[in-house]
TIGU-598551 format. One record per residue (C-alpha): residue number from 1; residue in three letters; x, y, z. Coordinates in nm, 2 decimals. Example, Ala and Ser with C-alpha at 12.3 -4.5 7.8 and 13.67 -1.06 7.14 Angstrom:
2
1,ALA,1.23,-0.45,0.78 $
2,SER,1.37,-0.11,0.71 $
// end
This chain:
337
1,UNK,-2.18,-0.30,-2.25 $
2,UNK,-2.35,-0.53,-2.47 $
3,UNK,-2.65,-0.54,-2.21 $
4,UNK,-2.64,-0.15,-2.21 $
5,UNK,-2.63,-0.17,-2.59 $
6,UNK,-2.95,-0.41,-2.57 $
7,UNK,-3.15,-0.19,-2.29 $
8,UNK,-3.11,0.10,-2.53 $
9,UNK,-3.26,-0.06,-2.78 $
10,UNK,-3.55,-0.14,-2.57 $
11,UNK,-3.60,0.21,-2.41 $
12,UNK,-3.51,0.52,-2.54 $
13,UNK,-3.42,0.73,-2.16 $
14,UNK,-3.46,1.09,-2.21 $
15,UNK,-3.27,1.19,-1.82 $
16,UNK,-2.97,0.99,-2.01 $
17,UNK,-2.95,1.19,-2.35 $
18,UNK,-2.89,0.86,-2.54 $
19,UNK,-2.50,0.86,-2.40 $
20,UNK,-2.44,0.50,-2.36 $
21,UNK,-2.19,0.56,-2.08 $
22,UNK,-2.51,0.60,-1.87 $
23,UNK,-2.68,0.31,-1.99 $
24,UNK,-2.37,0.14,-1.90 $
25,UNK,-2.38,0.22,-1.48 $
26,UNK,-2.76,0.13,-1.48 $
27,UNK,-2.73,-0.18,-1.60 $
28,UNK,-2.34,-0.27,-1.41 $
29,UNK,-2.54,-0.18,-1.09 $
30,UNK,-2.78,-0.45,-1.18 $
31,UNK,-2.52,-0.70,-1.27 $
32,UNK,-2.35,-0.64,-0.95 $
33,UNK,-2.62,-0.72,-0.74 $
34,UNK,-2.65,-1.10,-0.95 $
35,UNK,-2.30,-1.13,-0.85 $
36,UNK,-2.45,-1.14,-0.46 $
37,UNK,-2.66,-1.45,-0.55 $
38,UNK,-2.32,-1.65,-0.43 $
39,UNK,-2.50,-1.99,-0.56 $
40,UNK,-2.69,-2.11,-0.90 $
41,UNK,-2.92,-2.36,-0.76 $
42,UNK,-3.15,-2.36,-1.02 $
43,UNK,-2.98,-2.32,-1.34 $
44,UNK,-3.22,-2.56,-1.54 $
45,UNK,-3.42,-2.25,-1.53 $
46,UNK,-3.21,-2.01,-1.62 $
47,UNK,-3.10,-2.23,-1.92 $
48,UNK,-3.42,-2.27,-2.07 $
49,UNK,-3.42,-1.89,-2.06 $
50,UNK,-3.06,-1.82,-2.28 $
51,UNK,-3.17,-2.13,-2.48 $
52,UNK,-3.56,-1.92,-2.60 $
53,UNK,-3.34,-1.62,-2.62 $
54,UNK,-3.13,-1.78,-2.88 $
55,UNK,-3.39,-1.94,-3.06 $
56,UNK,-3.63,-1.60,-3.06 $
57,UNK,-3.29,-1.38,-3.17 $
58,UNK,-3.23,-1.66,-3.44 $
59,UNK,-3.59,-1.66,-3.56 $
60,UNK,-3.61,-1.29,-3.54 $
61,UNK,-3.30,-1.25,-3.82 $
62,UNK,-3.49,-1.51,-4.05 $
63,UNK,-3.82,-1.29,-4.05 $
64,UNK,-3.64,-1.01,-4.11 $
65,UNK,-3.42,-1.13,-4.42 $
66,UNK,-3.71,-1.21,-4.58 $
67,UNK,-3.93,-0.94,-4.48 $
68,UNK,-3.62,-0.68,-4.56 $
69,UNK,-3.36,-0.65,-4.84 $
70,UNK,-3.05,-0.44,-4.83 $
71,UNK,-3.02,-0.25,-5.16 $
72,UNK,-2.64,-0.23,-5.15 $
73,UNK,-2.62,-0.60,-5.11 $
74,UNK,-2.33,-0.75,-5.23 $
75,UNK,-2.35,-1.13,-5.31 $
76,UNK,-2.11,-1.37,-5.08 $
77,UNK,-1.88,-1.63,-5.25 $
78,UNK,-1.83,-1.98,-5.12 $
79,UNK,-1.45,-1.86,-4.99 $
80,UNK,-1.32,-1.52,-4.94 $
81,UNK,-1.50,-1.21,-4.97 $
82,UNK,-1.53,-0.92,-5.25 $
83,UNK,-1.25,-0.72,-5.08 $
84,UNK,-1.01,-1.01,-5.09 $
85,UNK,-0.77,-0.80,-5.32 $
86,UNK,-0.71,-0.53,-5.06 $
87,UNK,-0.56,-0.57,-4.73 $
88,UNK,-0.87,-0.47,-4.60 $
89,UNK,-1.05,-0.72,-4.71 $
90,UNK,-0.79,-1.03,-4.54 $
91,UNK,-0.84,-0.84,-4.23 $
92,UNK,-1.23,-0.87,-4.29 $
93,UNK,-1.20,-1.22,-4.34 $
94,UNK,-0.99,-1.27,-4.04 $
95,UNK,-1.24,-1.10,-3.83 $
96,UNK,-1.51,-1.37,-3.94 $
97,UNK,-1.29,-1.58,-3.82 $
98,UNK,-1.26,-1.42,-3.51 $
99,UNK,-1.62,-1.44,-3.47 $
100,UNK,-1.66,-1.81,-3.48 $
101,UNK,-1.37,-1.89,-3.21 $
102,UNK,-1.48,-1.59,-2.99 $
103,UNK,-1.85,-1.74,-3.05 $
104,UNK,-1.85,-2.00,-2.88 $
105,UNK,-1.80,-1.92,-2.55 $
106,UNK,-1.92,-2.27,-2.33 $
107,UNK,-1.62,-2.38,-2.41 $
108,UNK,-1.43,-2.10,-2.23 $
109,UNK,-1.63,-2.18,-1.92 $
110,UNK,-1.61,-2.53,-1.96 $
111,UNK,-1.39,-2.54,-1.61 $
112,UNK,-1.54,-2.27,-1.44 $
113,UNK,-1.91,-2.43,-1.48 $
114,UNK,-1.82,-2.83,-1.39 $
115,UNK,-1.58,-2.72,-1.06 $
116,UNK,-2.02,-2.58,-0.99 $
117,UNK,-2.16,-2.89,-1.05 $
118,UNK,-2.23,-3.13,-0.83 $
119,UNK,-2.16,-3.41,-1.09 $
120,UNK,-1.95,-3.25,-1.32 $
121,UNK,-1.92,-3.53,-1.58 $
122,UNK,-2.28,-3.44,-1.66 $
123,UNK,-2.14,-3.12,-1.81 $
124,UNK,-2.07,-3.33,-2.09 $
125,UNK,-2.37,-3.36,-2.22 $
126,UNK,-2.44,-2.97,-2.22 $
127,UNK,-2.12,-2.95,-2.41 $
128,UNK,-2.24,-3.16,-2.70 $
129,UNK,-2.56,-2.97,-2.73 $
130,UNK,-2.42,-2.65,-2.72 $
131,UNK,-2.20,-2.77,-3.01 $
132,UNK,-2.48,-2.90,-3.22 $
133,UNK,-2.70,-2.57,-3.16 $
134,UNK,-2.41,-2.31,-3.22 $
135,UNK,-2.31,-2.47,-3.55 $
136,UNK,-2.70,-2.53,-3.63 $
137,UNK,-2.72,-2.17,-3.59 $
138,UNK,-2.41,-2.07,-3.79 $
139,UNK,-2.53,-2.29,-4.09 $
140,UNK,-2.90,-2.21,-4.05 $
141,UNK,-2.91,-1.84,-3.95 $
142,UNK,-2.59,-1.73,-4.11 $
143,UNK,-2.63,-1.89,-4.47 $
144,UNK,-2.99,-1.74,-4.44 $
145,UNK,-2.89,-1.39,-4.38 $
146,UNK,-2.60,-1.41,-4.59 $
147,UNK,-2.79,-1.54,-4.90 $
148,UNK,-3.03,-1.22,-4.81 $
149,UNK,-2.83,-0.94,-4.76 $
150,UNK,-2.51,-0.98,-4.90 $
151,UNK,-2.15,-1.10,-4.75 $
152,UNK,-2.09,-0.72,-4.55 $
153,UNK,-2.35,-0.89,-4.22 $
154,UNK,-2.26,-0.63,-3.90 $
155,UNK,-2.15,-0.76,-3.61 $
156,UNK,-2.39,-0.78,-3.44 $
157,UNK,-2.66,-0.82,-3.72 $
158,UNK,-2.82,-0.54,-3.58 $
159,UNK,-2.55,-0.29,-3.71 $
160,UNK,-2.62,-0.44,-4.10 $
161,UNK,-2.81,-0.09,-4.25 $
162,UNK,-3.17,-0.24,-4.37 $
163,UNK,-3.47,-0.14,-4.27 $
164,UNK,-3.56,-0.41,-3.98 $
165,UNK,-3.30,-0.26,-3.75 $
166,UNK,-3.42,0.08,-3.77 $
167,UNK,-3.45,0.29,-3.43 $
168,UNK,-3.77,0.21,-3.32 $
169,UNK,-3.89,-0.06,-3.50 $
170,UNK,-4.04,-0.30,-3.34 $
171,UNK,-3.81,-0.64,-3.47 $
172,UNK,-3.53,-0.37,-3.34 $
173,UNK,-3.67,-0.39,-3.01 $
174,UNK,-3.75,-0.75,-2.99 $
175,UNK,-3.42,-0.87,-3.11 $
176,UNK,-3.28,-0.64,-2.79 $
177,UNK,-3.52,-0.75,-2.57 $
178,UNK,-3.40,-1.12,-2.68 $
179,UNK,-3.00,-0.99,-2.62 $
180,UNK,-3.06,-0.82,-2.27 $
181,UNK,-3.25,-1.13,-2.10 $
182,UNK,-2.95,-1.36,-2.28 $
183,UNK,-2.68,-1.16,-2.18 $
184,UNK,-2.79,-1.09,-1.82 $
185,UNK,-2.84,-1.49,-1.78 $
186,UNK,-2.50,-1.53,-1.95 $
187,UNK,-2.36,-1.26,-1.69 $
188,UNK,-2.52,-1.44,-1.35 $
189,UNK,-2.33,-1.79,-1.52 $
190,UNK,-2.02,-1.62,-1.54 $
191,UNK,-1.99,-1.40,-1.24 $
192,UNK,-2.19,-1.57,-0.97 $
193,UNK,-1.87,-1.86,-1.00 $
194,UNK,-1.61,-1.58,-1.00 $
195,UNK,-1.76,-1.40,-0.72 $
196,UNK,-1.73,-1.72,-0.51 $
197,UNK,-1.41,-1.83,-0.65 $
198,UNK,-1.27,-1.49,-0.55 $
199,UNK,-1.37,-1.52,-0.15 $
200,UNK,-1.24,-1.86,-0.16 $
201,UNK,-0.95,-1.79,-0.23 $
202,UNK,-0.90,-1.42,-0.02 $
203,UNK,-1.11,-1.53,0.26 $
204,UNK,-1.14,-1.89,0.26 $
205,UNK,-1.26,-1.87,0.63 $
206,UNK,-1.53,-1.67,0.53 $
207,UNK,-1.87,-1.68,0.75 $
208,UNK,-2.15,-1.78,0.49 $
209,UNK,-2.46,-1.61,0.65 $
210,UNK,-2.68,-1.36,0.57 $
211,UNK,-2.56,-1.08,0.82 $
212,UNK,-2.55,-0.73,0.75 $
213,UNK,-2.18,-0.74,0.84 $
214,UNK,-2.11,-1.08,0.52 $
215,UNK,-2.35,-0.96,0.29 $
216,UNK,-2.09,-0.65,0.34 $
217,UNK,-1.76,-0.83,0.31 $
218,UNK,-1.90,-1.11,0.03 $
219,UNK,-2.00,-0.79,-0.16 $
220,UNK,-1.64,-0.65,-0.09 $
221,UNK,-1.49,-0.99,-0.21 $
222,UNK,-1.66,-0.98,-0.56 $
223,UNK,-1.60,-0.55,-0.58 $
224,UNK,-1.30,-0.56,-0.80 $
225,UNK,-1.37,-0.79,-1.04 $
226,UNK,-1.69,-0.62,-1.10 $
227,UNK,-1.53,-0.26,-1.09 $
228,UNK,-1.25,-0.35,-1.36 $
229,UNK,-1.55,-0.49,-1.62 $
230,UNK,-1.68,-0.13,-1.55 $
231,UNK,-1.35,0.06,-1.60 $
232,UNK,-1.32,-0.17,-1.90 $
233,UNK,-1.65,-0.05,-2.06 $
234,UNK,-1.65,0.33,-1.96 $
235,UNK,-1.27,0.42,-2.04 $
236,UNK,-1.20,0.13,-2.35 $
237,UNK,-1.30,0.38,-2.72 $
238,UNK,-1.45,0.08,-2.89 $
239,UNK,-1.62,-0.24,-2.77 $
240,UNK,-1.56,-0.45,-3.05 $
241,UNK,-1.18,-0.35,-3.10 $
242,UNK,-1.16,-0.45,-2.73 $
243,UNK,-1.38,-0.79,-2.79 $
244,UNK,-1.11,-0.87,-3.08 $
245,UNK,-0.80,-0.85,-2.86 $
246,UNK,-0.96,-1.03,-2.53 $
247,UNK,-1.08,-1.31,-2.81 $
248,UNK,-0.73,-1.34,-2.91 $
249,UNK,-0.53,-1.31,-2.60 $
250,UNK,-0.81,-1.58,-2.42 $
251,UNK,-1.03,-1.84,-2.59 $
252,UNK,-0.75,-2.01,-2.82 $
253,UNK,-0.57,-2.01,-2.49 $
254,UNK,-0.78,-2.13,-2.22 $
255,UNK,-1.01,-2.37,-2.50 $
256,UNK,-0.74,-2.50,-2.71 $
257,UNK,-0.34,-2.44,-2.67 $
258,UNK,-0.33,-2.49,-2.26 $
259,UNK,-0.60,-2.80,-2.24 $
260,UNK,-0.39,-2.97,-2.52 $
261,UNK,-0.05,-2.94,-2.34 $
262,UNK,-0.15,-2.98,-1.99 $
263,UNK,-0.31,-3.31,-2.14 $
264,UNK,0.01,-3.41,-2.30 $
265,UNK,0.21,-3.32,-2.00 $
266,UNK,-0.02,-3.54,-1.80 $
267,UNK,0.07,-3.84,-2.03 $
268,UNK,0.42,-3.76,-2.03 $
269,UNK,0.63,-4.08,-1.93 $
270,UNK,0.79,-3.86,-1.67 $
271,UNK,0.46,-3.76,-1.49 $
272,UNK,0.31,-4.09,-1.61 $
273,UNK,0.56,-4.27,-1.36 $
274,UNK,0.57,-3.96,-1.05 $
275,UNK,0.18,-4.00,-1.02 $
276,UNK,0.19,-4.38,-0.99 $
277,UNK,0.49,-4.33,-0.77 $
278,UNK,0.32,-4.10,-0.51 $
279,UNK,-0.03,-4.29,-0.52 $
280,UNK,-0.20,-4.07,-0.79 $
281,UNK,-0.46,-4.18,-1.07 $
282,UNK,-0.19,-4.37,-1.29 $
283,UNK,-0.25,-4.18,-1.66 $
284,UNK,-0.18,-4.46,-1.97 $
285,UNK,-0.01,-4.41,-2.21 $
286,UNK,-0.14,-4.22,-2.56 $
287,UNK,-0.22,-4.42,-2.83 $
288,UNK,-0.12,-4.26,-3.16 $
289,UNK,-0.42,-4.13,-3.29 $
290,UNK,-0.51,-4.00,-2.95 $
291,UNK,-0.17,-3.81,-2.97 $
292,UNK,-0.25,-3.71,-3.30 $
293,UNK,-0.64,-3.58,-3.19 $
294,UNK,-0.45,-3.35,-2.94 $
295,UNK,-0.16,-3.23,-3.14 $
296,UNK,-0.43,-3.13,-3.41 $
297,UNK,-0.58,-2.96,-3.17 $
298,UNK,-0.27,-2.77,-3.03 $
299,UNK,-0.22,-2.69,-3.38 $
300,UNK,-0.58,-2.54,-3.46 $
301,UNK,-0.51,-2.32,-3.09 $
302,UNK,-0.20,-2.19,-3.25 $
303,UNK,-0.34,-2.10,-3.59 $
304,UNK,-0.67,-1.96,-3.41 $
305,UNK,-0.46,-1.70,-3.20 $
306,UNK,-0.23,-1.60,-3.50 $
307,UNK,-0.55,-1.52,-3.70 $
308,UNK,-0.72,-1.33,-3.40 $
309,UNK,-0.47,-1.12,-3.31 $
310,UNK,-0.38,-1.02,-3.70 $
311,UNK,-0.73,-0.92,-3.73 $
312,UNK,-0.73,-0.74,-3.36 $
313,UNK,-0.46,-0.53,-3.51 $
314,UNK,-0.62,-0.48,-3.79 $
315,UNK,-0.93,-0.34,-3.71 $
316,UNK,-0.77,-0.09,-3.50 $
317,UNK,-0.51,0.03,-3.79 $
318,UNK,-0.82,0.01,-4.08 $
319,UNK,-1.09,0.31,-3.98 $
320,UNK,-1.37,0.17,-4.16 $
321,UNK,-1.31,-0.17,-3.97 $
322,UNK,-1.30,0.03,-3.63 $
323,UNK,-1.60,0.24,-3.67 $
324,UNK,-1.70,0.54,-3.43 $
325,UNK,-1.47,0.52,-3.11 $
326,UNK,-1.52,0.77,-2.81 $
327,UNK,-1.45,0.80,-2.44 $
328,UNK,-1.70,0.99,-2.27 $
329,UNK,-2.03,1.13,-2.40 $
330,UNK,-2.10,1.43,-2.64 $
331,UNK,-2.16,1.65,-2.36 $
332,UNK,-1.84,1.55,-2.19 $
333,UNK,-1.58,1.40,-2.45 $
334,UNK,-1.30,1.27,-2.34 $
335,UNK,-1.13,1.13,-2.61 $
336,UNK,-1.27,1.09,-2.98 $
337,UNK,-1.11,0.92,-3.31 $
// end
């Protein structure tokens, strides 16, 4: 949906009528074929792409928070928000925090990328850098817009109501020229491993060639992964409603709450001994402050999905919050609210 979002941006295509639900199969059928590549081999590439995309998406919202000002603007405050005496506005507040766990997503793939790599440890230095540019962003881009345009930024920016995001315009265009190249990129780093992971595991006898008859059965294999991100898209009201709930039900998981107790378990005196025992790697023993660096972490995984899914509910039960939600296209509405 987000690459739909981004290609409508770009190209305005009469045949569709501007109903996004079409925007969405052009662009799934693309993605499905990247799912076919069945290997990365050169992802240096392809990183040096998303990495220019961030940086021209980043440098775009500078230019245009100087070059634009929003005359409802609303100054920020160093904690909280304007609304923080209404329910509304905790809920608002919540969602930012949303944004900044569901933002940085590396981390979610942290497992799925290395079990790609032929040296995974090397992943390790991709981590850090990811960390030092998505915070650089945050403090750099974020403090800039903010300062601009007022504490009420869209999400994305490009929903904020000043002039540079205007249909048409050409920073409008650029920035979603910038999102459908980073998003497709992001989608081939995601689903190419799936794809694979999912024949490995229902057809781990699988013949890797290039016949008519596999390129069949490896496209079968990575069908219903690919068909439920569809159904997801075409039948879900509201993307962002849906992006809160997956945030909260996933990333404070898989990046924080399961990592920290499968690495406590691990230590455990009990497993500690059986791996030893049966001629595993032989785990030592946590120090305190390593125990303590884990259980703060647990901790933070706990708070983070408390706060996600409060705000998930929220923006569903505040209209404002939810904004326009539809099934189906004007010509053929399903649902509406």
């Amino acid at each position: 949906l987000l690459c739909a979002t981004a290609l409508q941006g770009i190209v305005d295509i009469p045949a569709f009528g501007g109903c996004d639900d079409y925007y969405i199969l052009a662009v799934a059928l693309f993605c499905f074929a990247t799912t076919q590549l069945r290997t990365l081999r050169n992802t240096h590439a392809l990183a040096l792409v998303s990495l220019l995309t961030v940086f021209g998406m980043s440098a775009l919202q500078v230019v245009a928070a100087f070059q634009y000002s929003d005359e409802q603007k609303v100054p920020a405050w160093w904690f909280g928000n304007p609304k923080v005496d209404t329910f509304e506005g905790v809920v608002e507040a919540m969602l930012g925090a949303t944004t900044t766990v569901w933002a940085y997503v590396p981390a979610f793939l942290t497992v799925e990328l290395a079990g790609c790599m032929a040296r995974p440890l090397e992943l390790r230095k991709s981590l850090a850098l990811s960390g030092v540019l998505n915070v650089a962003v945050f403090l750099v881009v974020g403090l800039t817009v903010v300062a601009k345009w007022g504490y009420d930024i869209g999400d994305p920016v490009t929903l904020t109501k000043v002039g540079a995001w205007s249909e048409g315009s050409a920073l409008s265009k650029a920035l979603s020229a910038c999102l459908l190249v980073g998003n497709v990129v992001s989608y081939m780093l995601d689903s190419v491993p799936l794809g694979r992971f999912c024949q490995r595991s229902w057809a781990p006898g699988f013949a890797d060639t290039w016949s008519p008859a596999s390129v069949a059965r490896y496209a079968l294999y990575t069908l219903p992964t690919w068909l439920f991100a569809l159904l997801l898209s075409l039948a879900v009201p509201n993307l962002f409603v849906l992006l809160a709930f997956t945030t909260a039900f996933t990333v404070p998981w898989v990046t924080q709450i399961y990592p920290a107790v499968l690495y406590l378990a691990l230590h455990s005196r009990a497993n500690r001994s059986l791996l030893h025992s049966e001629g595993g790697e032989r785990f030592a023993k946590l120090q305190p402050a390593e125990r303590l660096g884990v259980l703060m972490i647990l901790a933070v995984g706990c708070v983070s999905f408390v706060v996600c899914l409060a705000a998930a509910i929220g923006k569903v039960s505040f209209k404002d919050l939810r904004g326009p939600s539809q099934i189906g296209c004007d010509n053929w509405i399903i649902w509406k609210g």
